[in-house]
N, C-alpha and C positions, 0 to 999 in steps of 0.2 A: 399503303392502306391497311390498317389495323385495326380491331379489339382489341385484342391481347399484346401489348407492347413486348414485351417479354417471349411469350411464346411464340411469336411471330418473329422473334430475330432484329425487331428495330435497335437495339443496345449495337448488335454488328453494325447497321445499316450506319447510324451515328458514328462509330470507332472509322468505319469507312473512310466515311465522308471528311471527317476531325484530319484522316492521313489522307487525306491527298489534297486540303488547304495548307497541311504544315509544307507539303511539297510545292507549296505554287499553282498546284491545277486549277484551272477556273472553272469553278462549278459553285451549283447550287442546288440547298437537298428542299425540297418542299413534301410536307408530314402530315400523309391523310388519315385521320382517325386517333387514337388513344396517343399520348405521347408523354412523355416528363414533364413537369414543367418549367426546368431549368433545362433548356437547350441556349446554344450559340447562339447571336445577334440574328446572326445571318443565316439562319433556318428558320424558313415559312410554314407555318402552320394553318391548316383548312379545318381541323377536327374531325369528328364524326357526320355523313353526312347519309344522308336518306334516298336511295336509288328510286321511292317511289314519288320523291319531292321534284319537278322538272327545274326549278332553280338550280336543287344541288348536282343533279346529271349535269347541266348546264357547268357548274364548278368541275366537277368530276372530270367532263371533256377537255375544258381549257389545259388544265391541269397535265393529260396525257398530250394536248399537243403541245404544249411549251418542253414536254422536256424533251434530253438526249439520250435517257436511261431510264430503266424502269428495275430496279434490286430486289429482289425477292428471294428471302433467305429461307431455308429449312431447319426448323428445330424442333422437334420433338412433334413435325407433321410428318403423313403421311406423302409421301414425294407426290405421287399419281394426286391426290387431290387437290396438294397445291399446286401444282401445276395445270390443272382442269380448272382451277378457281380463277388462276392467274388467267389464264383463253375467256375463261364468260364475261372477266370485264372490260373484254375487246368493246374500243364506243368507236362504229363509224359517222 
């Protein structure tokens, strides 16, 4: 989940993902919020999506319960708040 594609570390998130398809692992990345627009086949894209829209929570949720990981990289953020950002968008 991103704004800032860049500042946020999705370019790693991507390099990630590219390495551990060239090894065979079975996975798949799905990209919420700002992204390139030339990505692989096989990465899903949601976009930017509106926490006070109940459609897009609705997406949001599906989203965290389909996957097995959730990658959250640090770049040029504060550690304590990304990781306080990462906790608030706990969705039971």
């Amino acid at each position: 989940m991103a704004k800032a594609w860049k500042l946020k570390g999705g370019d790693k998130v991507l390099a990630t993902y590219r390495a551990l398809r060239q090894r065979d692992f079975p996975c798949h990345l799905t990209l919420i919020g700002i992204h390139p627009e030339t990505l692989p086949e096989d990465v899903t894209t949601i976009g930017l999506l509106d926490k006070a829209k109940p459609s897009d929570i609705a997406l949001l949720k599906e989203a965290y319960q389909k996957a097995n990981l959730y990658m959250m990289t640090i770049n040029r953020m504060n550690i304590l708040a990304g990781f306080m950002g990462a906790l608030t968008r706990k969705i039971n």
